[in-house]
VOLO-399254 format. One record per residue: y, z, x of N, C-alpha, C in turn; residue in one letter. Coordinates in Angstrom, 3 decimals, m for minus. Example, Ala and Ser with C-alpha at 12.3 -4.5 7.8 and 13.67 -1.06 7.14 Angstrom:
VOLO-399254
((m5.690, 7.800, 13.190), (m4.500, 7.800, 12.300), (m3.300, 7.800, 13.200), A)
((m2.250, 7.080, 12.850), (m1.060, 7.140, 13.670), (0.030, 7.870, 12.900), S)
end
This chain:
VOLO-399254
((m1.172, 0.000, 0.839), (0.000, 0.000, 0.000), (1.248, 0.000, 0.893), X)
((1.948, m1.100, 0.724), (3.449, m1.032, 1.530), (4.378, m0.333, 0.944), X)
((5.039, 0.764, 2.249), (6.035, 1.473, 1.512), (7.098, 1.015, 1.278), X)
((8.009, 1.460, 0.403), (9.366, 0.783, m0.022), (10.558, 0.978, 0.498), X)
((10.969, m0.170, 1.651), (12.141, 1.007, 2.499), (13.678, 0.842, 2.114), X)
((14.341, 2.227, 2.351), (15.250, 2.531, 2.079), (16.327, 2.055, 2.212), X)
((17.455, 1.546, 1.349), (18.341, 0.961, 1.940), (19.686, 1.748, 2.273), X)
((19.717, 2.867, 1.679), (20.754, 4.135, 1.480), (20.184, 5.419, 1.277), X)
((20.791, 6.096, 2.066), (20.188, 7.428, 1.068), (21.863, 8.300, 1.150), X)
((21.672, 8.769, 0.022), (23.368, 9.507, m0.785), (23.163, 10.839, m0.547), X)
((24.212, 11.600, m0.649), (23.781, 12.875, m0.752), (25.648, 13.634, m0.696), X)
((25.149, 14.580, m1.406), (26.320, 15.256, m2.168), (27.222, 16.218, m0.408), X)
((28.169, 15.898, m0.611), (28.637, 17.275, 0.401), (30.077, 17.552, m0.141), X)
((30.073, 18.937, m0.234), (31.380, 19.875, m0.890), (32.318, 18.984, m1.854), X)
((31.126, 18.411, m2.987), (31.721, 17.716, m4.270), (32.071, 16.236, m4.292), X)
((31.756, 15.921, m2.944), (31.994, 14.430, m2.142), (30.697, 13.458, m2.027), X)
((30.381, 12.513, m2.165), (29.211, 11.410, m2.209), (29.344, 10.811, m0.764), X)
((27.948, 10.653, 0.124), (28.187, 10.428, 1.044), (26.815, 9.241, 1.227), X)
((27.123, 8.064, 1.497), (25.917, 7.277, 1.183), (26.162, 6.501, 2.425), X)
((24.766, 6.598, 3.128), (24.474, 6.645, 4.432), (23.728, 5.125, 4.871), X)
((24.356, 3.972, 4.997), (23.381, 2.228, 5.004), (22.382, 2.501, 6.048), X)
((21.291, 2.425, 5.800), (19.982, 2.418, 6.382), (19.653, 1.399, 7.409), X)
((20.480, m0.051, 6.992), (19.791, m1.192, 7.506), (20.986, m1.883, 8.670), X)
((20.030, m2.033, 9.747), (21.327, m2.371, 10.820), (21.623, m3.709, 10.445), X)
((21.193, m4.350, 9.475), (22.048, m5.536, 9.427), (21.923, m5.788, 7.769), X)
((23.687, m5.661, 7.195), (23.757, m6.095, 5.868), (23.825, m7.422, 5.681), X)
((22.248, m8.198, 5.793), (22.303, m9.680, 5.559), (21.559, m10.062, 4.412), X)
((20.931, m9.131, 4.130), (20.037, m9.687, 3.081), (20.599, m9.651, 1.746), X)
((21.051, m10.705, 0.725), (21.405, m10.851, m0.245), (20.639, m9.299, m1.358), X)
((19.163, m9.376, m1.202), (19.101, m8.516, m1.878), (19.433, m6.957, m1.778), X)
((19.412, m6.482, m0.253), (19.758, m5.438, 0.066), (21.134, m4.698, m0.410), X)
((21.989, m5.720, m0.358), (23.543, m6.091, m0.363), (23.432, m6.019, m2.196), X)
((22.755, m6.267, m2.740), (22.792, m5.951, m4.279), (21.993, m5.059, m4.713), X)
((21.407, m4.197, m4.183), (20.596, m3.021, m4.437), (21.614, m2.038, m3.758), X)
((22.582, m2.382, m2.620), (22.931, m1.257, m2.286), (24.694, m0.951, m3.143), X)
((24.882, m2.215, m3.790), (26.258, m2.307, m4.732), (25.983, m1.763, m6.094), X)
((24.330, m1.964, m6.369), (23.936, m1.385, m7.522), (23.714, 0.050, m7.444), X)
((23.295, 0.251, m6.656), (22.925, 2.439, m6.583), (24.553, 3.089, m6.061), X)
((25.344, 2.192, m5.330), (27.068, 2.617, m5.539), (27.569, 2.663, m6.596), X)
((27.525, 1.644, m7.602), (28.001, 1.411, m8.780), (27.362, 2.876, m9.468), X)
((25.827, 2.875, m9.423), (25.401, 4.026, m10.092), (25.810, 5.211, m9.725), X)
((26.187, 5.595, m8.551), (26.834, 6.925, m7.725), (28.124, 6.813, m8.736), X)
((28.617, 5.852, m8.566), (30.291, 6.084, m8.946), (30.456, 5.918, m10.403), X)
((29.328, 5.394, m11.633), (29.182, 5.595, m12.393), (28.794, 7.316, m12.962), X)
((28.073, 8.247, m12.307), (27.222, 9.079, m12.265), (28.818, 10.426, m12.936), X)
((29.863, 10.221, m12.574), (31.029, 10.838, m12.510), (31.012, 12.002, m12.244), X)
((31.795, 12.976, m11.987), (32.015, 13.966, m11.491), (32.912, 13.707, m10.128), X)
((32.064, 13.523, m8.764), (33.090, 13.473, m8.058), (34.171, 12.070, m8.113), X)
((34.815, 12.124, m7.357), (35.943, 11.556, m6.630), (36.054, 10.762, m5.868), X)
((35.382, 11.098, m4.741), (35.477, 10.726, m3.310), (33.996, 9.823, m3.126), X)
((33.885, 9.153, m2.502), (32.608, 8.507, m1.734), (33.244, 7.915, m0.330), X)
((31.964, 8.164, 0.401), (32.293, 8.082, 1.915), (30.937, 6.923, 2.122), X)
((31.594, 5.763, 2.784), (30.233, 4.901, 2.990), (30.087, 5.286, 4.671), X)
((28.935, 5.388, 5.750), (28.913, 5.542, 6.247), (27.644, 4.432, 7.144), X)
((28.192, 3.868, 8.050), (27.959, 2.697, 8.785), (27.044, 3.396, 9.986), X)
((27.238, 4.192, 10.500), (26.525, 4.202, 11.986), (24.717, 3.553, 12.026), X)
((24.457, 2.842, 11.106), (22.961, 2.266, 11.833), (23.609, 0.754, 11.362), X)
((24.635, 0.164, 10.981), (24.773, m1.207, 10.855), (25.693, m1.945, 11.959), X)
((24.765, m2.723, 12.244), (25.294, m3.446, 13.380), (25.822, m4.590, 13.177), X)
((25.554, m5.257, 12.020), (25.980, m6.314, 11.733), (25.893, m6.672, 9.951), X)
((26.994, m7.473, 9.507), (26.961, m7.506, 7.813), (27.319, m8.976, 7.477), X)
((27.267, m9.483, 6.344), (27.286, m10.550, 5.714), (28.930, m10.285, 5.393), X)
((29.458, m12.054, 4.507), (30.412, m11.320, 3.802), (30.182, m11.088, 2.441), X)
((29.075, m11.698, 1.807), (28.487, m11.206, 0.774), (28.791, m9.478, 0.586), X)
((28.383, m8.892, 1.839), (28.516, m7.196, 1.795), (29.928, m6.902, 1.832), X)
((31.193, m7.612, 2.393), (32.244, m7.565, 2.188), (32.487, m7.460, 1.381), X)
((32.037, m8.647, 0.222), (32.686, m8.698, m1.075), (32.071, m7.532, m2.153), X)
((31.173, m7.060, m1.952), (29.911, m5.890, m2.851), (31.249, m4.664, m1.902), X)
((31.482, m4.329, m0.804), (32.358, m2.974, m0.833), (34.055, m3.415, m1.705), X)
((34.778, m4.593, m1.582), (35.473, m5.337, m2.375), (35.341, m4.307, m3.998), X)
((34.229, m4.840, m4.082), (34.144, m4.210, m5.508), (33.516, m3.076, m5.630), X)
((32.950, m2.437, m4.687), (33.204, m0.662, m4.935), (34.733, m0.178, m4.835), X)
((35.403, m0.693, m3.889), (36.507, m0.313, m4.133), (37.173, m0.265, m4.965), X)
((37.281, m1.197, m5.812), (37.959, m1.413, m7.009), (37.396, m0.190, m8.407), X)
((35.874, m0.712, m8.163), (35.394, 0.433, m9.156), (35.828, 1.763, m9.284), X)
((36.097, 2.287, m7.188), (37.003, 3.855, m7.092), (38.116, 3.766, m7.939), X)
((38.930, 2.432, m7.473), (40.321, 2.885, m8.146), (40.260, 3.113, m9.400), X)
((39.230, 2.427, m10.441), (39.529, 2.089, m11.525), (38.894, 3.817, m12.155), X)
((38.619, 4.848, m11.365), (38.252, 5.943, m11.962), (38.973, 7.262, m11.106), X)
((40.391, 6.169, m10.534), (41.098, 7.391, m9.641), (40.715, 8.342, m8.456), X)
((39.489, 7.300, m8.696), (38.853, 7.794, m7.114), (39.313, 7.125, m5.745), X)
((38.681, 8.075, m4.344), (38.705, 7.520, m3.394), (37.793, 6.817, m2.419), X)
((37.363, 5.859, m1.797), (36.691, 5.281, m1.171), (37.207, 5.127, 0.610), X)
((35.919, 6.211, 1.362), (36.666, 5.845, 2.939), (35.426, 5.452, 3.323), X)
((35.435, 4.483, 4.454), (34.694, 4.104, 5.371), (34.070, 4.797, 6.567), X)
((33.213, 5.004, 7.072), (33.174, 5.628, 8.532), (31.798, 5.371, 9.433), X)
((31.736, 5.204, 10.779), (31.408, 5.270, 11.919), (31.023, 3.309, 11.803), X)
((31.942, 2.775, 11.759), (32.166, 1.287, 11.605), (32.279, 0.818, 13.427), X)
((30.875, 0.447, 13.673), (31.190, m0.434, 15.068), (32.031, m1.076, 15.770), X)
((32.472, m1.994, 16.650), (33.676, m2.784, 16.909), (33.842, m3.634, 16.274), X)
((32.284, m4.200, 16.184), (31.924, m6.185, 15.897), (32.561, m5.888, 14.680), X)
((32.174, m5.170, 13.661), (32.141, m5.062, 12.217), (33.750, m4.718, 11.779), X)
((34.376, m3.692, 12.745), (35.656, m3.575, 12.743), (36.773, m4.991, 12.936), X)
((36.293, m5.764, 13.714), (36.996, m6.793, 14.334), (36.714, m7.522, 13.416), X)
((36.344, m8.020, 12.151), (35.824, m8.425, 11.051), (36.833, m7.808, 9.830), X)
((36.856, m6.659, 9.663), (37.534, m5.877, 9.020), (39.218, m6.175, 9.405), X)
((39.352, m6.022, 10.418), (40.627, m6.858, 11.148), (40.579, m7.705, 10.555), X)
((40.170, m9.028, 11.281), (40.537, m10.471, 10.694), (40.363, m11.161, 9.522), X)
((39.540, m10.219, 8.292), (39.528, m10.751, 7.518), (41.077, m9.765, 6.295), X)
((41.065, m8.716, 6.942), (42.485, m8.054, 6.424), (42.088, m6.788, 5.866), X)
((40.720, m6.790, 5.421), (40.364, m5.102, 4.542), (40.730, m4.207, 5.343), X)
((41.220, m4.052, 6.579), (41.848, m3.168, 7.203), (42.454, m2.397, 6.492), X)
((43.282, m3.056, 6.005), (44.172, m2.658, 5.190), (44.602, m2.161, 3.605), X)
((43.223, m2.631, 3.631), (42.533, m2.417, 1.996), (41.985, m0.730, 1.975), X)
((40.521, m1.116, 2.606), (39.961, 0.116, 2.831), (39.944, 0.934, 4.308), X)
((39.764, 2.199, 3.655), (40.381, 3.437, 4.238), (39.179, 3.658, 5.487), X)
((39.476, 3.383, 7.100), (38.118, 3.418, 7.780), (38.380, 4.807, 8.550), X)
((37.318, 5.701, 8.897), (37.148, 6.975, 9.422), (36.608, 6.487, 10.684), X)
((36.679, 7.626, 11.833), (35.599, 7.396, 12.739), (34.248, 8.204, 12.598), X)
((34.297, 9.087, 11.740), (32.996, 10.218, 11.537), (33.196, 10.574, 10.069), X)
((31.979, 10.974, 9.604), (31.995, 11.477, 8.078), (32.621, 12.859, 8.183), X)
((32.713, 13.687, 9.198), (33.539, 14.745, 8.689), (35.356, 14.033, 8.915), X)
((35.396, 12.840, 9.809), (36.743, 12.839, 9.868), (37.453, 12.519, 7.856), X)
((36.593, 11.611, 7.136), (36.416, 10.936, 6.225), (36.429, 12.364, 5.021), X)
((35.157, 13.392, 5.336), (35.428, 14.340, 4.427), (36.999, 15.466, 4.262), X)
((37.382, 15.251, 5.681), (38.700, 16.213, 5.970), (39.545, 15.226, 5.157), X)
((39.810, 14.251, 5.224), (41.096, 13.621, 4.729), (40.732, 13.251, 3.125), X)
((39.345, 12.807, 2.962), (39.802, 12.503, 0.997), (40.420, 13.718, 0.483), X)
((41.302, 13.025, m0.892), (41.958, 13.716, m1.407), (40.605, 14.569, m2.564), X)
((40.889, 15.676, m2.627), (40.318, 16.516, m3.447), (40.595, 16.489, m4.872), X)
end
């Protein structure tokens, strides 16, 4: 029996959603929609606020996955929530640069830097 591997795993810290990408490379169309779908469901789920996506095992992403955080973001705003980024590589940063979400979304260097600054 093949096991089913993970593409995120979430987990609550001091009222904050912290969902952790499993896969060093967001290329796979389906991954990239399983992992926009269990966000959507986090940020559907309500209560908190805040969600922290957290990068340190992705080395590389589609822009398909661009456009799937695109629209988590939007989903935050649209419930007055906040959405930060954190432990985002160079390659992936330099991407984030040139395509402009720099400026869009909010990037951390560590999940506690990310938990200190969302707004409560």
């Amino acid at each position: 029996m093949e096991e089913e591997k993970s593409v995120m795993k979430v987990s609550d810290r001091d009222g904050t959603k912290v969902a952790v990408l499993e896969s060093s490379k967001m290329l796979d169309e389906l991954d990239i929609s399983e992992i926009g779908a269990k966000l959507t469901e986090v940020i559907q789920g309500g209560g908190d606020k805040g969600l922290v996506i957290d990068f340190r095992n992705v080395s590389n992403m589609s822009s398909s996955a661009l456009g799937m955080l695109i629209t988590i973001h939007k989903r935050m705003r649209e419930i007055s929530g906040e959405l930060r980024l954190c432990n985002i590589n160079d390659n992936i940063k330099e991407v984030f640069d040139i395509t402009r979400l720099n400026e869009i979304l909010i990037i951390d260097e560590s999940v506690e830097d990310s938990l200190a600054n969302i707004k409560k």
